[in-house]
N, CA, C and O atoms as a MOPAC input file, in Angstrom:
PM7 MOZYME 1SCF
protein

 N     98.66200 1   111.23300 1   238.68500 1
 C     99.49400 1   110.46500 1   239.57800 1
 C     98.61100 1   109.61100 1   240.47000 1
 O     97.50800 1   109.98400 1   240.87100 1
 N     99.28800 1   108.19100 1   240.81400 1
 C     98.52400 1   107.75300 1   241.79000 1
 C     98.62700 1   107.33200 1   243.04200 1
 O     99.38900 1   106.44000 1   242.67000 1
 N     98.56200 1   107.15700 1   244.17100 1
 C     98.93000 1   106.73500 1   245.19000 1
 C     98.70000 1   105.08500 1   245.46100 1
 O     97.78200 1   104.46500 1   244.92400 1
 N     99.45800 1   104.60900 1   246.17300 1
 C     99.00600 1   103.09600 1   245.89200 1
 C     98.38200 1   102.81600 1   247.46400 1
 O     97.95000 1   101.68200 1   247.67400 1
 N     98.33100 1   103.69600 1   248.43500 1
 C     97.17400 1   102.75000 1   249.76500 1
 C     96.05800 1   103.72600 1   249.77400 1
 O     96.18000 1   104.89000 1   249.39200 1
 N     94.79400 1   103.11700 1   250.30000 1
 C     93.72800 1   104.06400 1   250.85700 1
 C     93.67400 1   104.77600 1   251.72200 1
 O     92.97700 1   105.79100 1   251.69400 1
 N     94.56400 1   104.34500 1   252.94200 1
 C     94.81100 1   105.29600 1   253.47000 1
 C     96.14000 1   105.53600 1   254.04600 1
 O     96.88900 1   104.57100 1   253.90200 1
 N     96.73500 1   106.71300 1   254.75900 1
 C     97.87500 1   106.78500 1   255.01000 1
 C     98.10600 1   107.28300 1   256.55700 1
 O     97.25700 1   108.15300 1   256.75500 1
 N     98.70400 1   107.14100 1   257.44300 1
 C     99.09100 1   107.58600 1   258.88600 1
 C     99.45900 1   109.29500 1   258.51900 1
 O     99.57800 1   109.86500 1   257.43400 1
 N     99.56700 1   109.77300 1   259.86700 1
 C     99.71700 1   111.12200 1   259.72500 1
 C    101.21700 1   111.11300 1   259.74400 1
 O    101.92400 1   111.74500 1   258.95900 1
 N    101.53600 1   110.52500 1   260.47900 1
 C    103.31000 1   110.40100 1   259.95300 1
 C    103.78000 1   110.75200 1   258.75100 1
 O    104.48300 1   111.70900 1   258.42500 1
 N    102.96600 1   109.21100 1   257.64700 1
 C    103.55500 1   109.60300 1   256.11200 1
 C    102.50700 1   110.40100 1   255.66500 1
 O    102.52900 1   110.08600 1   254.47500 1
 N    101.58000 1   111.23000 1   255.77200 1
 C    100.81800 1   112.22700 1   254.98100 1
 C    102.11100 1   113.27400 1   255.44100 1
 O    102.44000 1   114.03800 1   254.53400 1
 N    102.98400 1   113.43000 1   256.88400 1
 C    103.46800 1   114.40300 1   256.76300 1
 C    104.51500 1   114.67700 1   256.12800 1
 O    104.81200 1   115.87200 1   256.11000 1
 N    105.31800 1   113.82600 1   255.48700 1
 C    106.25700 1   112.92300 1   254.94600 1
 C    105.97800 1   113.37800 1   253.58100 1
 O    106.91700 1   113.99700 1   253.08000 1
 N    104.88600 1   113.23100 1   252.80800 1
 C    104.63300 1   113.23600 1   251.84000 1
 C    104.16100 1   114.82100 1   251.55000 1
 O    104.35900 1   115.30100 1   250.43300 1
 N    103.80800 1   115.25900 1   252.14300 1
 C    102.98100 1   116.81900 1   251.58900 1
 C    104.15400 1   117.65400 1   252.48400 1
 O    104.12100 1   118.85800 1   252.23000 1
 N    105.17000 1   117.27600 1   253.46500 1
 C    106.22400 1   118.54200 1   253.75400 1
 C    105.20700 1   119.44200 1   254.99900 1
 O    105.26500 1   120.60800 1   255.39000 1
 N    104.45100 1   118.48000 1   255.30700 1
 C    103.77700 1   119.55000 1   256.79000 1
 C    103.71200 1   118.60500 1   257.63500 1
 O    103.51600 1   117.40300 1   257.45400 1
 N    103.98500 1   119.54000 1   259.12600 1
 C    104.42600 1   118.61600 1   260.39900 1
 C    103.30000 1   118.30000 1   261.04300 1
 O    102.26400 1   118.92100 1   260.80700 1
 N    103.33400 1   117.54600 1   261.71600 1
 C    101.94500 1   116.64200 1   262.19800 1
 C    101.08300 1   117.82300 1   262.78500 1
 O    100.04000 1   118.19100 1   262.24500 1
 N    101.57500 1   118.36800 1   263.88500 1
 C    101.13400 1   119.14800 1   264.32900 1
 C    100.51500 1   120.21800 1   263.99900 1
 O     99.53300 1   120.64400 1   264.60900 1
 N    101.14400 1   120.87400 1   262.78100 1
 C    100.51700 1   121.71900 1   261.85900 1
 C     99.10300 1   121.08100 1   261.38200 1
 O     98.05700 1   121.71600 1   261.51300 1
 N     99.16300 1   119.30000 1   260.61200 1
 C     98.01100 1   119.06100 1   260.70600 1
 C     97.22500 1   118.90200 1   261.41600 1
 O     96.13700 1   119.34900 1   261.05200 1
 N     97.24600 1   118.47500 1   262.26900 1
 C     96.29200 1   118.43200 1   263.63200 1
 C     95.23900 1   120.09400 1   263.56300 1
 O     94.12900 1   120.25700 1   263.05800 1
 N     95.91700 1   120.85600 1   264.10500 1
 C     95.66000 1   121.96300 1   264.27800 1
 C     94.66600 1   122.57300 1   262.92900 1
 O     93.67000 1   123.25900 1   263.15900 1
 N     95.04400 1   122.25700 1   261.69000 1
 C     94.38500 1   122.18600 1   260.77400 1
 C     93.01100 1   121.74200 1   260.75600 1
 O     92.01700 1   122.43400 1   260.53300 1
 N     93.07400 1   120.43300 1   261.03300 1
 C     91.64700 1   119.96300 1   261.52900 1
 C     90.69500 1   120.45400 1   262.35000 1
 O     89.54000 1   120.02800 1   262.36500 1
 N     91.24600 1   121.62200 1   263.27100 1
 C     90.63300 1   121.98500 1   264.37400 1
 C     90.17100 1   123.31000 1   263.95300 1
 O     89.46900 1   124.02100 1   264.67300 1
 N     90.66500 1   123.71400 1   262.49800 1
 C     90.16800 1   125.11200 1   261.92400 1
 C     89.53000 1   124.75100 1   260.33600 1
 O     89.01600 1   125.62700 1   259.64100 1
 N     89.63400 1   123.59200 1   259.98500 1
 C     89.26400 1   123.23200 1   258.76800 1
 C     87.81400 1   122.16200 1   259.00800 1
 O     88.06000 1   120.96400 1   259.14600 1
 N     86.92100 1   122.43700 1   259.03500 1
 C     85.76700 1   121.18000 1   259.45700 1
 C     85.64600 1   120.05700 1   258.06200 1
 O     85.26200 1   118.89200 1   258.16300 1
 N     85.96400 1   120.55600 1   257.10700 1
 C     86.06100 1   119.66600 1   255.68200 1
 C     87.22600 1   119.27400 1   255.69000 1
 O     87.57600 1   118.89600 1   254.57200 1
 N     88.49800 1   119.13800 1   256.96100 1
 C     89.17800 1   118.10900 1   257.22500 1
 C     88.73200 1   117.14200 1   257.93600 1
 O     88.44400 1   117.66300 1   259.01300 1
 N     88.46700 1   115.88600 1   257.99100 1
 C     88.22900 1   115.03700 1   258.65100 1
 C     88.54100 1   113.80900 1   258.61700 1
 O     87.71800 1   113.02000 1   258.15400 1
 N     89.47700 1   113.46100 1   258.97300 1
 C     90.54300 1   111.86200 1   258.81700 1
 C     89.58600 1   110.88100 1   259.39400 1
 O     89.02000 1   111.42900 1   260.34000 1
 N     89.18700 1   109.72700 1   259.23400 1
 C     89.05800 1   109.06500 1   259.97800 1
 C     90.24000 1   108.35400 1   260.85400 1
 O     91.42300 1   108.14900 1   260.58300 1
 N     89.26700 1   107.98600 1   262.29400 1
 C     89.96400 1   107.29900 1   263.22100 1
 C     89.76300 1   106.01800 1   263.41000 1
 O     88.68100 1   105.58200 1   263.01800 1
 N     90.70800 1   105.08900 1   264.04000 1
 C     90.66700 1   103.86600 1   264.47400 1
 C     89.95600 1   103.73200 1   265.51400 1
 O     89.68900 1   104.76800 1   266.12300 1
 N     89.54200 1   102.70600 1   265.92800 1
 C     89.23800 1   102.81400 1   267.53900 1
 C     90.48000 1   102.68900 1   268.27500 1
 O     90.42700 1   101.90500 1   269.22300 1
 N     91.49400 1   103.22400 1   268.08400 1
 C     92.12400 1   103.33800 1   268.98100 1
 C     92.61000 1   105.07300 1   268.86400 1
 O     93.41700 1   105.62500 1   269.61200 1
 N     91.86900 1   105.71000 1   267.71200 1
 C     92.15400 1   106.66200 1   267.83400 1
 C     93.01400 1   107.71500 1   266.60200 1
 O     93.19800 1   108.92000 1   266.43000 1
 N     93.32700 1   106.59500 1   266.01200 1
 C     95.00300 1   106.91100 1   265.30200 1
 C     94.10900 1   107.53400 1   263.91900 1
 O     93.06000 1   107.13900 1   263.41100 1
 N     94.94600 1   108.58200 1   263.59900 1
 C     94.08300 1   109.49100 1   262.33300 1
 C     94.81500 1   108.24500 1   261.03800 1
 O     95.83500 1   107.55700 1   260.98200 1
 N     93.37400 1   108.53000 1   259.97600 1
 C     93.44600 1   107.46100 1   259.16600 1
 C     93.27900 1   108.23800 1   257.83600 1
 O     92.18400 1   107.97600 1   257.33800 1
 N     94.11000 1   109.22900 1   256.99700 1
 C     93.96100 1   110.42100 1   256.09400 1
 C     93.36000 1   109.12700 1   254.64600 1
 O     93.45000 1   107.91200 1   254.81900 1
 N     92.99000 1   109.53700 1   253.79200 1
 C     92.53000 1   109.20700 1   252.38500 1
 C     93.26800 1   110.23700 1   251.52200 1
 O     93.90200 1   111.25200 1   251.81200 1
 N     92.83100 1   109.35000 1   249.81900 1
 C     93.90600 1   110.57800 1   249.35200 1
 C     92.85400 1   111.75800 1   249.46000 1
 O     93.47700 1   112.81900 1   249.50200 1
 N     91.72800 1   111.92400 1   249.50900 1
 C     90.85700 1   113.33300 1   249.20200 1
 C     91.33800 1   114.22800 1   250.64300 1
 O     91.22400 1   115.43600 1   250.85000 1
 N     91.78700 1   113.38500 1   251.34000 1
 C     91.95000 1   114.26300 1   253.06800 1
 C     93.50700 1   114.97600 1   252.23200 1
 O     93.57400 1   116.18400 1   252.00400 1
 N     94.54300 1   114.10300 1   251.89600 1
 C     95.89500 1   114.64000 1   251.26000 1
 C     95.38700 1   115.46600 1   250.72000 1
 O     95.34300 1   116.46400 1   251.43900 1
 N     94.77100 1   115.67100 1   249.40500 1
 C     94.50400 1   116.72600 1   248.25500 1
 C     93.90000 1   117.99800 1   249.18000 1
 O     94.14200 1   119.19800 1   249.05000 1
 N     93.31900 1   117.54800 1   249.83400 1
 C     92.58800 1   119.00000 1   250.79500 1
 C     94.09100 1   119.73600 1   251.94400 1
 O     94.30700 1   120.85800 1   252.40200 1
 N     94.59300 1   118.83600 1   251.99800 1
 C     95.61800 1   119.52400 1   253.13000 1
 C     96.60300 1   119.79500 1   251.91100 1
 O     97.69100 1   120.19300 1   252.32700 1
 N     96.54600 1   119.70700 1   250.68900 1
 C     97.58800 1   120.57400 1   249.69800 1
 C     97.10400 1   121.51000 1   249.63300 1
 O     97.79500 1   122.52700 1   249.56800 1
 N     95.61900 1   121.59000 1   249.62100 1
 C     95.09800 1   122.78600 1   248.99200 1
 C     95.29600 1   124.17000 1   249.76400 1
 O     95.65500 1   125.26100 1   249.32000 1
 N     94.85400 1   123.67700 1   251.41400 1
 C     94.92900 1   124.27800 1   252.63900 1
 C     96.60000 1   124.99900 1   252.59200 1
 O     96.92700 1   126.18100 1   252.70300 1
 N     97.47400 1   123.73500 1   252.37800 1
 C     98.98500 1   124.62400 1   252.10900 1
 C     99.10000 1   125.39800 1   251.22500 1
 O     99.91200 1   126.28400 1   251.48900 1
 N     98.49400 1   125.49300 1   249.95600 1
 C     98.62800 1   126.18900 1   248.78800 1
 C     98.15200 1   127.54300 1   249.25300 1
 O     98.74600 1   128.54400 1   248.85300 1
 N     97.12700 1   127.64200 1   250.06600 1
 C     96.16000 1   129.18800 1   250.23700 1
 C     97.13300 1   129.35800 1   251.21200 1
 O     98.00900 1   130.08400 1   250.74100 1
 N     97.42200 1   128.98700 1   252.49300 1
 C     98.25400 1   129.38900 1   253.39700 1
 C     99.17700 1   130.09500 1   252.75900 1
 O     99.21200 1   131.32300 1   252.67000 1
 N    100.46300 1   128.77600 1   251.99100 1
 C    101.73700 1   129.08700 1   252.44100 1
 C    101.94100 1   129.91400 1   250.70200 1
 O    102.63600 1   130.92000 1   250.56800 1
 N    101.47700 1   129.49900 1   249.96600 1
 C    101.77000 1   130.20300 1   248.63100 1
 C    101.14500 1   131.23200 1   247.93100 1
 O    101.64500 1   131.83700 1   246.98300 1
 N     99.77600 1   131.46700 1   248.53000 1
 C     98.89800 1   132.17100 1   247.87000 1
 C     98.36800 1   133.25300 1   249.10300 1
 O     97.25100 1   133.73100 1   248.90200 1
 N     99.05800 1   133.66800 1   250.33000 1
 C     98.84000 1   134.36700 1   251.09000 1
 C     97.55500 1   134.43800 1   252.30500 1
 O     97.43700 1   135.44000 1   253.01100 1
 N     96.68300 1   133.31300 1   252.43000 1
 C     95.29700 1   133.58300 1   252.72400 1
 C     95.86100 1   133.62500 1   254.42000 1
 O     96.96200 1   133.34700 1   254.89400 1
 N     94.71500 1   134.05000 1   254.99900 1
 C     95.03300 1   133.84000 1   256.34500 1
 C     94.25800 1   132.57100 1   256.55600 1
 O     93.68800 1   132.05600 1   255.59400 1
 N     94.18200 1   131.87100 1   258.11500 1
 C     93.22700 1   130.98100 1   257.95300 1
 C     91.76300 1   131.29900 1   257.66500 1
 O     90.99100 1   130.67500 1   256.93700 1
 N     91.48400 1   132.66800 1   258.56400 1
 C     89.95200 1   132.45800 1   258.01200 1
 C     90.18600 1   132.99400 1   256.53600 1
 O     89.12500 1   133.60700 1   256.41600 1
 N     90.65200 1   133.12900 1   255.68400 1
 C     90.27200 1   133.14700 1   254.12600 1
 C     90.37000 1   131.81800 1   253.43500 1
 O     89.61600 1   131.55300 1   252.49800 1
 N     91.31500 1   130.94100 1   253.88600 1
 C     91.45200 1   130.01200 1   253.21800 1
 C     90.39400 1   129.27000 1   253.61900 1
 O     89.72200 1   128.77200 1   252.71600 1
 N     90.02100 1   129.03600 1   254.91300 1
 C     88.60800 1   128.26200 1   255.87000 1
 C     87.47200 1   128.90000 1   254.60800 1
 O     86.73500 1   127.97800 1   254.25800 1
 N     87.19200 1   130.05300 1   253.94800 1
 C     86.49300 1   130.62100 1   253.42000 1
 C     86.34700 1   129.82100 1   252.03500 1
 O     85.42300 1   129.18000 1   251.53500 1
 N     87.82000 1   130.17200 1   251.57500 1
 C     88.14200 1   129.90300 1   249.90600 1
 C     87.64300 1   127.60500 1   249.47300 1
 O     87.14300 1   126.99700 1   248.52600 1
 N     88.30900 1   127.15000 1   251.11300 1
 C     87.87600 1   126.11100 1   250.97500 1
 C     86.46000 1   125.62700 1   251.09700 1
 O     86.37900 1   124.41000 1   250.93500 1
 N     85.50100 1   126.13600 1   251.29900 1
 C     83.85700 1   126.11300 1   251.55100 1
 C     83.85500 1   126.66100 1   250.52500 1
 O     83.00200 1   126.03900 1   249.89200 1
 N     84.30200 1   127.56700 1   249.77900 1
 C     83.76300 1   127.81700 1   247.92900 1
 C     83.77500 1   126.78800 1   247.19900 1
 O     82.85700 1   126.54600 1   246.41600 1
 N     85.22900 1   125.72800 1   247.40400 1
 C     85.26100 1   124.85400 1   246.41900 1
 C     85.00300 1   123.85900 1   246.89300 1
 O     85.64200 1   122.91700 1   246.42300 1
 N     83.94200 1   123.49500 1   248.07400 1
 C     83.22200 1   122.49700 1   248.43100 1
 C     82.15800 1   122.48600 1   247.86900 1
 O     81.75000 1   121.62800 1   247.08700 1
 N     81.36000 1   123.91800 1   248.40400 1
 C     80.24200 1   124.35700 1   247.49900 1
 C     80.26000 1   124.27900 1   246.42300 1
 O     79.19300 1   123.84200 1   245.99100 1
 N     81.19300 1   124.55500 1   245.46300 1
 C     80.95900 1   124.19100 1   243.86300 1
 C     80.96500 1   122.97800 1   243.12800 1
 O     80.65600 1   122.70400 1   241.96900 1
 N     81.45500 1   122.21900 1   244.23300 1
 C     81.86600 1   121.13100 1   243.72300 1
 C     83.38600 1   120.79100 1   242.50600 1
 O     83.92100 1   119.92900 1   241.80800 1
 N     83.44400 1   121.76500 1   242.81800 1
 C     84.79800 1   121.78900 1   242.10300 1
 C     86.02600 1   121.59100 1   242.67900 1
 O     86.72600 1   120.74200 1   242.12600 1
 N     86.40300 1   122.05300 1   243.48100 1
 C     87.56200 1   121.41900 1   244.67300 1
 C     88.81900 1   121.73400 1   243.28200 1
 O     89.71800 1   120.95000 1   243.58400 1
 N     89.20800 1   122.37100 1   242.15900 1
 C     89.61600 1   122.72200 1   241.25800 1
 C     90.68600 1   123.74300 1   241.82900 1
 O     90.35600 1   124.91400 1   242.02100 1
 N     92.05900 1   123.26200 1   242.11700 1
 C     93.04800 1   124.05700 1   242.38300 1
 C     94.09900 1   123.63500 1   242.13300 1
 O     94.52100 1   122.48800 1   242.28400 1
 N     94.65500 1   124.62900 1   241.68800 1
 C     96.23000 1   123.95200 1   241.17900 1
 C     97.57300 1   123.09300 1   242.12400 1
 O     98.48900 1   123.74700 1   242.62500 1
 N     97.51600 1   122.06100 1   242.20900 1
 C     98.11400 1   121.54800 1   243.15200 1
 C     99.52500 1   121.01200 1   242.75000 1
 O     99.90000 1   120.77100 1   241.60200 1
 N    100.40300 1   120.83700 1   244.17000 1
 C    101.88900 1   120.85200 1   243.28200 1
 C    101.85700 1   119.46200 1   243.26400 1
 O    102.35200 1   119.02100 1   244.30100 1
 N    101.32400 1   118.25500 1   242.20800 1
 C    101.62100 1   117.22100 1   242.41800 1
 C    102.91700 1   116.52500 1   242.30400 1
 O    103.12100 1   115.31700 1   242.42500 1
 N    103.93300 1   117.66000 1   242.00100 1
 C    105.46100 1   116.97100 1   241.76300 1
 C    105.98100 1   117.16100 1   243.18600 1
 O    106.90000 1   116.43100 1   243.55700 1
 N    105.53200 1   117.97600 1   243.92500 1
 C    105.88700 1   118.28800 1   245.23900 1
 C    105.69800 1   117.10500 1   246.40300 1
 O    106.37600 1   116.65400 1   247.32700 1
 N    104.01500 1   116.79900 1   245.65800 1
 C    103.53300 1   115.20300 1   246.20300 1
 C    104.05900 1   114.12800 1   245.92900 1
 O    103.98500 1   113.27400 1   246.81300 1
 N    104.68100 1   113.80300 1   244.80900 1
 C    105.51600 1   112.99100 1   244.13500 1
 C    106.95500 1   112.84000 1   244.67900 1
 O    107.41900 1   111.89900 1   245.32300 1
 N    107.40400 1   113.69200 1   244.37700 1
 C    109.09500 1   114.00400 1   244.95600 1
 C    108.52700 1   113.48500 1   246.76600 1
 O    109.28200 1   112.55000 1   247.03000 1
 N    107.76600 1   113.66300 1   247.75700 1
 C    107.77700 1   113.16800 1   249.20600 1
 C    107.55400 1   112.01400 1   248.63800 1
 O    108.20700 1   111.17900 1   249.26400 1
 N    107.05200 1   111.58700 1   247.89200 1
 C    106.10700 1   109.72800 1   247.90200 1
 C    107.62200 1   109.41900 1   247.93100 1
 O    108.12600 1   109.08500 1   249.00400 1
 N    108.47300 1   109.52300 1   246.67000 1
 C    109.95700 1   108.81300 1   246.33700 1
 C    110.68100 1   109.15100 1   247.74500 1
 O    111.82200 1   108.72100 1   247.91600 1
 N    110.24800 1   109.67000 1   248.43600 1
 C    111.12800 1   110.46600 1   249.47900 1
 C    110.97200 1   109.05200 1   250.83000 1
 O    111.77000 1   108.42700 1   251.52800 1
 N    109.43200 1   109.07500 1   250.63400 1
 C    109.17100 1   108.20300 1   251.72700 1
 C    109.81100 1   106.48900 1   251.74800 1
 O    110.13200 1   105.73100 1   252.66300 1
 N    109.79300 1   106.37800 1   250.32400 1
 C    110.42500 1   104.81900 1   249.79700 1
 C    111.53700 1   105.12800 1   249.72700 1
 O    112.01300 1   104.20500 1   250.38800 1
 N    112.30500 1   105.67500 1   249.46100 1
 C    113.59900 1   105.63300 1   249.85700 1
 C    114.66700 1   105.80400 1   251.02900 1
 O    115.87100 1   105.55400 1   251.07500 1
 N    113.32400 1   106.58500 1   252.42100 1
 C    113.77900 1   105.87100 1   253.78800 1
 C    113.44000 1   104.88600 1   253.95300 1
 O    114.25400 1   104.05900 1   254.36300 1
 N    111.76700 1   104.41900 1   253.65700 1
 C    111.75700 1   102.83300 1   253.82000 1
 C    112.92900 1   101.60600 1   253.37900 1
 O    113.28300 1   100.52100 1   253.84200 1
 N    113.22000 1   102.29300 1   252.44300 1
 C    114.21700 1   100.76200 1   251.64400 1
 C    115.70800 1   101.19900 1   252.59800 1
 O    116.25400 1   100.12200 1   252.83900 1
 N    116.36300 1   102.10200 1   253.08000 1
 C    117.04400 1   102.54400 1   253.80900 1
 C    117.27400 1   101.97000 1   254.77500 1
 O    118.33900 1   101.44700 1   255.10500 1
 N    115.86000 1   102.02800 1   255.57200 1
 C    115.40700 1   101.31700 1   256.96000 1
 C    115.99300 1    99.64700 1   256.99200 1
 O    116.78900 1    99.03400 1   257.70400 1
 N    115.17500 1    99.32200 1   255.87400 1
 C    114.98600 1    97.65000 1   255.60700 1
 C    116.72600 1    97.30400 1   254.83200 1
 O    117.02900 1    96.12500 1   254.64700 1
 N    117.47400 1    98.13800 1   254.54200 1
 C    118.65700 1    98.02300 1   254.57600 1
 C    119.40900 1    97.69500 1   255.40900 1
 O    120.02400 1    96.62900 1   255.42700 1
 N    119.46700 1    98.63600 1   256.27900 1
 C    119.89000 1    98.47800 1   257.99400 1
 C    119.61600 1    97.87600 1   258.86400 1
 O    120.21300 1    97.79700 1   259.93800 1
 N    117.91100 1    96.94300 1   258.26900 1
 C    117.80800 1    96.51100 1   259.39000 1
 C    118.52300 1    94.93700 1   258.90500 1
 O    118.75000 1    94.07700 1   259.75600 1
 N    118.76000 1    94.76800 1   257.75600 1
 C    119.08400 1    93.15000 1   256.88900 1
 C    120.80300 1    93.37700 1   257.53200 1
 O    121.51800 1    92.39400 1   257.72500 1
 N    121.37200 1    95.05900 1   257.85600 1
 C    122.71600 1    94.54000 1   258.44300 1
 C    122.56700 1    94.46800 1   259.70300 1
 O    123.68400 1    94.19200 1   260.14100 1
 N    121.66000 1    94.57700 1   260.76200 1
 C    121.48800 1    94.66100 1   261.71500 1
 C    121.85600 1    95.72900 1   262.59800 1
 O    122.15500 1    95.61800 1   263.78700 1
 N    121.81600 1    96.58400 1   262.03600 1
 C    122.16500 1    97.79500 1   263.07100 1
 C    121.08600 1    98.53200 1   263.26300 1
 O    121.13000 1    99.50600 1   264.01500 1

């Protein structure tokens, strides 16, 4: 699958992967191989490798039981290996992408009637 921008706001990364901003945030602050870049003004600037890592992070969390420090653990294995090799739900990623274009076109609906 592919994504079509380089990078994405934390808004639509949250939009798209089903986790609330805040959850990511906080993520970052326990994950050091999260790291979004920022604007100079500040504003987190995710890539898709930042997405694929915050699936992965959900996958050990929310599906596969880890606590954070195991998953903080499990994710430094597959840094170290270079493998980063985990089964990820990309239909899960898929189904938010269609999710996100279809409030956009929604939006731009409403806004062509003016309300």
């Amino acid at each position: 699958m592919e994504l079509a921008k380089a990078y994405y706001s934390i808004k639509e990364v949250s939009e798209i992967a089903h986790i609330k901003p805040h959850v990511i945030r906080y993520w970052e602050s326990e994950f050091k191989a999260l790291k979004p870049k920022k604007t100079h003004g500040g504003r987190r600037r995710y890539s898709i490798e930042d997405l694929k890592l915050l699936l992965i992070i959900k996958k050990l969390l929310y599906e596969d039981g880890y606590t954070i420090k195991g998953a903080r653990r499990k994710v430094a294995q597959l840094k170290k290996s270079g493998s980063g090799q985990i089964e990820l739900p990309f239909e899960e990623l898929k189904a938010g992408k269609v999710l996100v274009e279809v409030k956009r076109n929604l939006r731009a609906i409403l806004d062509l009637l003016g309300e």
